[in-house]
Backbone as CSV, one residue per row, in Angstrom:
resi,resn,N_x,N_y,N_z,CA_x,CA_y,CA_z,C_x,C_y,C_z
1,UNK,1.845,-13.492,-11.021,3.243,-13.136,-10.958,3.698,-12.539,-12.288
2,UNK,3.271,-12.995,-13.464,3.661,-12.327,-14.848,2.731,-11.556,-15.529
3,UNK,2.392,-10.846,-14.710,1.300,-9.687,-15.196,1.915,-8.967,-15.654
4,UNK,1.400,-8.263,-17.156,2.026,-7.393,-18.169,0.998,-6.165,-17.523
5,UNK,1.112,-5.298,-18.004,0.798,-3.405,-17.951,-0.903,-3.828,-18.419
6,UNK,-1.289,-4.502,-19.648,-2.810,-4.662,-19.627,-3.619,-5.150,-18.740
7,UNK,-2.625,-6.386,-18.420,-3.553,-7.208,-17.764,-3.649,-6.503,-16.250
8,UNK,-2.604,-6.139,-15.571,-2.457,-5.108,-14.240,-3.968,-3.981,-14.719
9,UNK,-3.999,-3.642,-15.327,-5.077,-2.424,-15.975,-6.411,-2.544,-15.384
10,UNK,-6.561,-4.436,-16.278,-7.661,-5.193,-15.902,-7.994,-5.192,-14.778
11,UNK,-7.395,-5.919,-14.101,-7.180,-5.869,-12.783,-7.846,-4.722,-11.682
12,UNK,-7.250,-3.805,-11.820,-7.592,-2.978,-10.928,-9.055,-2.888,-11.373
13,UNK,-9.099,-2.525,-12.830,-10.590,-2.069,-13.452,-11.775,-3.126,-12.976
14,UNK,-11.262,-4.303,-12.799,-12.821,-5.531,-12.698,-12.989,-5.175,-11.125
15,UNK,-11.354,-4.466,-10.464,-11.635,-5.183,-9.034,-11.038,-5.774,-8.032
16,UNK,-10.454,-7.108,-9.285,-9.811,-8.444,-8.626,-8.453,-8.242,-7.906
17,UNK,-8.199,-9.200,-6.719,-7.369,-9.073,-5.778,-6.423,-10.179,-5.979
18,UNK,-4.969,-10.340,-5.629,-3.910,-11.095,-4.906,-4.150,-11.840,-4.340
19,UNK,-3.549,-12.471,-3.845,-3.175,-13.441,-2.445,-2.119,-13.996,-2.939
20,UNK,-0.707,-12.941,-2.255,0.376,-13.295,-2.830,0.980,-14.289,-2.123
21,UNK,1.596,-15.201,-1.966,2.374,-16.297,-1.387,4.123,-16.095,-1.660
22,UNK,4.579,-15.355,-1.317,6.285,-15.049,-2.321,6.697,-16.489,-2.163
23,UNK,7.208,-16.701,-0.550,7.867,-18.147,-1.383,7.379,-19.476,-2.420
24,UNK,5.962,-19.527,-2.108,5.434,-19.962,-3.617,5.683,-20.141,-4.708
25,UNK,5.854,-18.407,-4.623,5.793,-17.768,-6.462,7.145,-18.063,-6.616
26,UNK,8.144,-18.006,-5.786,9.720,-18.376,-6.103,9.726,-19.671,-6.614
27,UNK,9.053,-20.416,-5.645,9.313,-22.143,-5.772,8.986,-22.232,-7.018
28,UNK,7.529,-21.958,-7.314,7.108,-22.610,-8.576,6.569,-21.801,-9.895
29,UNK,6.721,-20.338,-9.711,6.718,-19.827,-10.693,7.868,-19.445,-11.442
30,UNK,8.768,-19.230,-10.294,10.300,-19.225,-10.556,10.948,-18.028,-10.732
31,UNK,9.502,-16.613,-9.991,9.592,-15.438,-10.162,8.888,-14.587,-8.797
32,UNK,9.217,-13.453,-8.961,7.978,-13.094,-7.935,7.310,-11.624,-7.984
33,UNK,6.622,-11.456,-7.300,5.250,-10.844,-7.769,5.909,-9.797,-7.160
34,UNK,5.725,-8.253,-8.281,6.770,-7.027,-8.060,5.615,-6.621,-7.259
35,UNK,5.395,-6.660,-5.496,4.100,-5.990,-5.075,4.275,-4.572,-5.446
36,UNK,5.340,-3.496,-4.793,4.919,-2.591,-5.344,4.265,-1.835,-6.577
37,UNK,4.610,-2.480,-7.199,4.243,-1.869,-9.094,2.575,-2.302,-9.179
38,UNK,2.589,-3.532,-8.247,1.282,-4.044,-8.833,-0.257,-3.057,-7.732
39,UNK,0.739,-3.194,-6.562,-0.200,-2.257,-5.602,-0.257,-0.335,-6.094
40,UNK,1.028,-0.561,-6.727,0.338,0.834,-7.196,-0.337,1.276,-8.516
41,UNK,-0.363,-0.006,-9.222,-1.412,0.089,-10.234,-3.084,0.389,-9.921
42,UNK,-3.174,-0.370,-8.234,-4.655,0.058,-7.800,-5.224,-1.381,-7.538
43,UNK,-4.396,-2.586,-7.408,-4.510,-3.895,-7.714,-4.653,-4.152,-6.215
44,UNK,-5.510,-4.819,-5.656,-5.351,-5.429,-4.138,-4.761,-6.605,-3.369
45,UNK,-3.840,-6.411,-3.013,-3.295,-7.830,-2.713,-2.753,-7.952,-1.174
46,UNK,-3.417,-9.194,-0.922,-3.279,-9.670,0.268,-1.789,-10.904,0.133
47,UNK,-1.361,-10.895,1.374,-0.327,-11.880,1.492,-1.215,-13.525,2.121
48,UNK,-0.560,-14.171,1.683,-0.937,-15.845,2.328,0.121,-16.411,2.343
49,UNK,-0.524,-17.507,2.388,0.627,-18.326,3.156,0.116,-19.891,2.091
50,UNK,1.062,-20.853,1.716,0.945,-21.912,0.717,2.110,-23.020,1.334
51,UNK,1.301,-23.829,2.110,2.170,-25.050,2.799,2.971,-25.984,1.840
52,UNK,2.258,-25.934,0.769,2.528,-27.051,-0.367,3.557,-26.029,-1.465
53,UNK,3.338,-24.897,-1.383,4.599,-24.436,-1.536,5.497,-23.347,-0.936
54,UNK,5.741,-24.196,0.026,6.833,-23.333,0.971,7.029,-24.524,2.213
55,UNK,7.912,-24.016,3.110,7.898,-25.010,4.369,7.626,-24.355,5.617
56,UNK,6.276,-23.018,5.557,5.810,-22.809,6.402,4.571,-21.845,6.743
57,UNK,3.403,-22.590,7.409,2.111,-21.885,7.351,2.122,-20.275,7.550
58,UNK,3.314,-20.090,8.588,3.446,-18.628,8.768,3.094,-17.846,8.528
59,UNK,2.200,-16.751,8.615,1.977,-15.359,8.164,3.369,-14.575,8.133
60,UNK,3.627,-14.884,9.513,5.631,-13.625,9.889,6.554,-14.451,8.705
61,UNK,6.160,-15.671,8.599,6.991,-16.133,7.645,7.156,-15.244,5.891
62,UNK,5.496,-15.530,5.917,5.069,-14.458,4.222,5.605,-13.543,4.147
63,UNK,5.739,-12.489,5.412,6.174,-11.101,5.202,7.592,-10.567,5.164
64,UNK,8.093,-11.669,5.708,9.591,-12.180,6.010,9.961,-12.042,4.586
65,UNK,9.376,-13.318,3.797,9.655,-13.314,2.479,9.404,-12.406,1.681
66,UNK,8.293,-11.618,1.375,7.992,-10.548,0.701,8.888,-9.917,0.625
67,UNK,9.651,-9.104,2.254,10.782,-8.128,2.115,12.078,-8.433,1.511
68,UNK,12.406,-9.682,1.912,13.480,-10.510,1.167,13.548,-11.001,-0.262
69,UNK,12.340,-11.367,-0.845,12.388,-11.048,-2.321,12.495,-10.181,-3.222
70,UNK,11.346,-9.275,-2.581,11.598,-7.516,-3.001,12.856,-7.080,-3.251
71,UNK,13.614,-7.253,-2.064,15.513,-6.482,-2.144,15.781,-7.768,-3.527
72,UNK,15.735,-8.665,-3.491,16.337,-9.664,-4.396,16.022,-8.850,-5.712
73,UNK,14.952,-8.682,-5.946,14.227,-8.408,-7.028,15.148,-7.052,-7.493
74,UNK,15.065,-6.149,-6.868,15.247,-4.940,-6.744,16.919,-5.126,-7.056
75,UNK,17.978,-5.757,-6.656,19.013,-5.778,-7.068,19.313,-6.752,-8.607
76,UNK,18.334,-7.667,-9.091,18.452,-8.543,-10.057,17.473,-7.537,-11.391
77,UNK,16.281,-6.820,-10.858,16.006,-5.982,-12.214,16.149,-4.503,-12.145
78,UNK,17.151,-3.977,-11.309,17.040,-2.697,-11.119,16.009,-1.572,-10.734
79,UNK,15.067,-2.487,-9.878,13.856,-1.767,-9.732,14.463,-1.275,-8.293
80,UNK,13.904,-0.024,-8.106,14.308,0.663,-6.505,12.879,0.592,-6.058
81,UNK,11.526,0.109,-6.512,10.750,0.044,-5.193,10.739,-1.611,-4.795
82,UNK,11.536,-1.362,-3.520,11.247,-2.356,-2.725,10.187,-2.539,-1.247
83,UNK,9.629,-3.551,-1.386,8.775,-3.836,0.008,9.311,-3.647,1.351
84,UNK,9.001,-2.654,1.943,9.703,-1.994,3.077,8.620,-3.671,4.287
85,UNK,9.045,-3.122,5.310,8.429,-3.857,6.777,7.236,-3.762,6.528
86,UNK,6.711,-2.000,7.150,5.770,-1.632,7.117,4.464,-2.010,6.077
87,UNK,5.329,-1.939,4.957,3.686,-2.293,3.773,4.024,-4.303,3.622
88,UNK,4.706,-4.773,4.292,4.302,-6.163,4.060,3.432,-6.586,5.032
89,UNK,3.784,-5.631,6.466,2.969,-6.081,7.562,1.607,-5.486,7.019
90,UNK,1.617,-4.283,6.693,-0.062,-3.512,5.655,-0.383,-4.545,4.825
91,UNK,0.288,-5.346,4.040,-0.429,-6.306,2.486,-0.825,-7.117,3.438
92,UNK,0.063,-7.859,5.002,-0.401,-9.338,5.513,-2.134,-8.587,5.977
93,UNK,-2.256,-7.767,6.425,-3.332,-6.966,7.570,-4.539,-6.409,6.694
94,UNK,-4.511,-5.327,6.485,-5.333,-4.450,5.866,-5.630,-5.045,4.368
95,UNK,-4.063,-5.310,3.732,-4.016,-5.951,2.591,-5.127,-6.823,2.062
96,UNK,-4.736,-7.907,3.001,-5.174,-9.156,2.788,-7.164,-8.393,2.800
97,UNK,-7.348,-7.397,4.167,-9.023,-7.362,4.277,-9.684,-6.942,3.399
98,UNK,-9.081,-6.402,2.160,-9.101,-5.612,1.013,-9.368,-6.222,0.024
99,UNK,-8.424,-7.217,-0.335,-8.564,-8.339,-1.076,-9.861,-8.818,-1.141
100,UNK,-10.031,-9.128,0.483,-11.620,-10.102,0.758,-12.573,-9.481,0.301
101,UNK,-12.654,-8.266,0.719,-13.758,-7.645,0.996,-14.071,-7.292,2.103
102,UNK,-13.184,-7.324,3.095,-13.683,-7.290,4.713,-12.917,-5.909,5.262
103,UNK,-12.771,-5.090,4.841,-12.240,-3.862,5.001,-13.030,-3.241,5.868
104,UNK,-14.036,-3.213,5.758,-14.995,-2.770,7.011,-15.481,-3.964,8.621
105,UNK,-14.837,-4.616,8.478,-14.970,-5.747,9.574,-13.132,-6.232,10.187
106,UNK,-12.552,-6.034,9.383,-10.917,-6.570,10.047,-10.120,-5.990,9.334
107,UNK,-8.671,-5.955,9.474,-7.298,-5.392,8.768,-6.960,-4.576,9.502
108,UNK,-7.452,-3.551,10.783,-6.685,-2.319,11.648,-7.593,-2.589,12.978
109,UNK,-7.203,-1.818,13.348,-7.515,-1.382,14.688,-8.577,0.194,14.764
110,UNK,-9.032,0.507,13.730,-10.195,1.043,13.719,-11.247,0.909,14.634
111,UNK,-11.929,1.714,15.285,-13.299,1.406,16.162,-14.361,0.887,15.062
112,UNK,-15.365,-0.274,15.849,-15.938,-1.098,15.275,-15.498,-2.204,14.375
113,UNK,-13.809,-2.436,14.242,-13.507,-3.815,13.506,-13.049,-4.567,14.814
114,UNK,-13.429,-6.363,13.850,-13.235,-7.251,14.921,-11.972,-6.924,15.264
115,UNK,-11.572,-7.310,16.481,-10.135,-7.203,17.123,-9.762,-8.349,16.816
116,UNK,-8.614,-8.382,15.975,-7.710,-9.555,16.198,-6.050,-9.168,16.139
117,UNK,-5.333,-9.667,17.031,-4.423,-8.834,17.317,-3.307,-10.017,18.104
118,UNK,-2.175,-9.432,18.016,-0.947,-10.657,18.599,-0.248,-8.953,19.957
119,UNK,0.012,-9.326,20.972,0.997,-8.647,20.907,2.652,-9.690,21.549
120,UNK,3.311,-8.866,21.369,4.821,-8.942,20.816,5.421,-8.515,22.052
121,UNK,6.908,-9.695,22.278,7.052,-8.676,23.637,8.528,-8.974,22.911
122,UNK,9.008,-7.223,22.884,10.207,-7.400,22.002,11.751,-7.534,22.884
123,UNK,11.342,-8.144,24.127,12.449,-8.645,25.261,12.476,-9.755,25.411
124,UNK,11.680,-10.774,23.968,11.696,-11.945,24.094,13.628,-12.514,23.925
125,UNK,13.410,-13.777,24.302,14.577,-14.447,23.691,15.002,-14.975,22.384
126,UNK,14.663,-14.850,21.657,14.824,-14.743,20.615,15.579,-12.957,19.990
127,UNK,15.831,-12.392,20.768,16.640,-11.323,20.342,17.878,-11.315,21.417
128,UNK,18.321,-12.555,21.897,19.370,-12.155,23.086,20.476,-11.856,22.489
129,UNK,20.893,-12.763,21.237,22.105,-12.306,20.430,22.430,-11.370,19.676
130,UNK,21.202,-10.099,19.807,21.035,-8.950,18.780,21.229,-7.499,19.563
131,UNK,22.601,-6.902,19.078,22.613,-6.067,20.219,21.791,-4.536,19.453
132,UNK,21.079,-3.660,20.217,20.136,-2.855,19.882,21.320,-1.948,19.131
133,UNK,20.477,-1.894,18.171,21.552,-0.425,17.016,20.790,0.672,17.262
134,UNK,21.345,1.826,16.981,20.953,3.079,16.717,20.716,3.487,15.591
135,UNK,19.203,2.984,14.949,19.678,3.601,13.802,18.551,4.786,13.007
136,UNK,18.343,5.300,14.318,17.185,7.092,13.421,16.267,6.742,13.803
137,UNK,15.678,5.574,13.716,13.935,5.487,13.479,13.395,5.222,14.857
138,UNK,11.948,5.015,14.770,11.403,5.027,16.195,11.226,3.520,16.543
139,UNK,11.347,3.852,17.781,11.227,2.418,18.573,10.511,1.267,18.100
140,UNK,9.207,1.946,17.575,8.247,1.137,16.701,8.446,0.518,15.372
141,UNK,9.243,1.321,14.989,9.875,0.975,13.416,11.127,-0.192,13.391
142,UNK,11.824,-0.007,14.721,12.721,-0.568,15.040,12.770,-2.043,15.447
143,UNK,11.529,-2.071,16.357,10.705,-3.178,17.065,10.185,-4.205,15.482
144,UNK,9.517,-3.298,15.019,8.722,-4.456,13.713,9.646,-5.030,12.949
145,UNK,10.796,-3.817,12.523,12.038,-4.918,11.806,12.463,-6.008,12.427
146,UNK,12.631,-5.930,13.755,13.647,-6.892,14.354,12.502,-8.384,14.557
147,UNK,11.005,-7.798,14.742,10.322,-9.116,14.721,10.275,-9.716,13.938
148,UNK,10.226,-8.979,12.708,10.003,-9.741,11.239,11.327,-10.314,10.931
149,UNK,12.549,-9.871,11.756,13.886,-10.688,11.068,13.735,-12.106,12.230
150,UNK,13.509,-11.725,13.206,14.225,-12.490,14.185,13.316,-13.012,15.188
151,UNK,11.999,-12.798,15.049,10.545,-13.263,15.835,10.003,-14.678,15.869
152,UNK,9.322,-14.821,16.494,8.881,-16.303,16.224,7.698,-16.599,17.504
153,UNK,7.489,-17.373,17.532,6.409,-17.710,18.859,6.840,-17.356,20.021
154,UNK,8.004,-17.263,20.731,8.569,-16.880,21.706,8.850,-15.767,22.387
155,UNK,8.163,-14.638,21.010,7.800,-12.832,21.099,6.235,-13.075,21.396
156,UNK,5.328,-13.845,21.162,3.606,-13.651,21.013,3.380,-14.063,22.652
157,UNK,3.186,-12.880,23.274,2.762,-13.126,24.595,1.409,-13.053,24.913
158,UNK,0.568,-13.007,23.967,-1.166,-13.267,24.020,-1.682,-12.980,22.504
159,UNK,-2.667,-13.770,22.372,-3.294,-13.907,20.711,-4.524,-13.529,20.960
160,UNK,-5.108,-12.629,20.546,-6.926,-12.115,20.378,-7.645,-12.944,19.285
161,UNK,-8.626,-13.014,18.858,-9.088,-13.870,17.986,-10.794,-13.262,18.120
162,UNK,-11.391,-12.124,16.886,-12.208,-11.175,17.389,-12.832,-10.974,18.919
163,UNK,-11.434,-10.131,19.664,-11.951,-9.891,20.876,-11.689,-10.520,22.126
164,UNK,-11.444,-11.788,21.869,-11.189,-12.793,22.918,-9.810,-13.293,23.062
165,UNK,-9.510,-13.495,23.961,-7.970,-13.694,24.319,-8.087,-15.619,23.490
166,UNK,-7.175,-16.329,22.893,-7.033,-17.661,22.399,-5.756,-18.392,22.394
167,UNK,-4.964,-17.104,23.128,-3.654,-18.028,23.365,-3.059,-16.846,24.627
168,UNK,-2.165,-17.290,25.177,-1.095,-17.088,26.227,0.204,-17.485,25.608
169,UNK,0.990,-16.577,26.543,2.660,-16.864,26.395,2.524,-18.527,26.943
170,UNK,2.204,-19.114,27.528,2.439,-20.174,28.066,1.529,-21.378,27.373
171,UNK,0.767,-21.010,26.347,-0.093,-22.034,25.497,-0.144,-21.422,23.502
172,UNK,0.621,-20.129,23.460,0.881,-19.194,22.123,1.806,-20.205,21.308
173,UNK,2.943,-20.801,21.908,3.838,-21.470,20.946,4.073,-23.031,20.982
174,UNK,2.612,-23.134,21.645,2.323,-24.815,21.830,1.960,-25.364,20.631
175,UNK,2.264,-25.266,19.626,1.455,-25.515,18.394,2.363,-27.050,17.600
């Protein structure tokens, strides 16, 4: 989280990757990790998730937070790059396979990576009180914001798990 300009340098230069946790780094570093600056130094970072610090295993939760710290950040140090949807759902996905090393086995939907995959049914209930805005972007763009604000188990109408179906709408939010 308090990486100076050398040590970011390092970083990219050895290699070494992230595994950012934001609400974590809030709780107990008492700061949080500027992803953009650091991802565009060349630095790899995956999002996680830290039970012991935060109050939830969540992945949608991490990315939730990411975007919501980012704007925080972004209005408290005057920085204008903030973590859009799109690249938190990229740091949770691709991010994170990058980090590992598994870039060639998981993170997209590429031919030949394992499939692992949620889909989303964005007529869940959990959006009954949200009336659809108009606002420019595509359906898709529109859809991922509203999951990441307002999603939860009650959008995951089947879970893949390389390839294989491992949950149902009717066994997905049995947890």
């Amino acid at each position: 989280v308090h990486l100076n300009e050398a040590e970011l340098k390092l970083f990219a230069q050895r290699g070494a990757a992230i595994a950012c946790c934001p609400l974590s780094n809030v709780y107990f570093a008492g700061a949080d990790l500027p992803l953009v600056k650091v991802q565009s130094a060349g630095v790899r970072v995956g999002l996680g998730t830290d039970v012991a610090g935060g109050y939830s295993p969540s992945l949608l939760s991490a990315i939730r937070t990411a975007v919501i710290v980012s704007k925080v950040h972004a209005r408290t140090a005057g920085d204008e790059a903030q973590v859009t949807y799109s690249r938190a759902l990229w740091t949770a996905t691709m991010g994170g396979a990058l980090a590992l090393g598994l870039e060639d086995h998981l993170g997209s939907f590429a031919v030949g990576k394992q499939f692992d995959a949620v889909l989303v049914r964005c007529d869940a209930p959990s959006y009954d009180s949200v009336a659809e805005a108009n606002t420019g972007r595509s359906a898709l763009a529109s859809d991922l914001e509203r999951y990441i604000h307002l999603g939860d188990d009650r959008n995951v109408e089947r879970v893949w798990v390389r390839g294989e179906v491992v949950a149902t709408q009717a066994t997905a939010g049995a947890s």
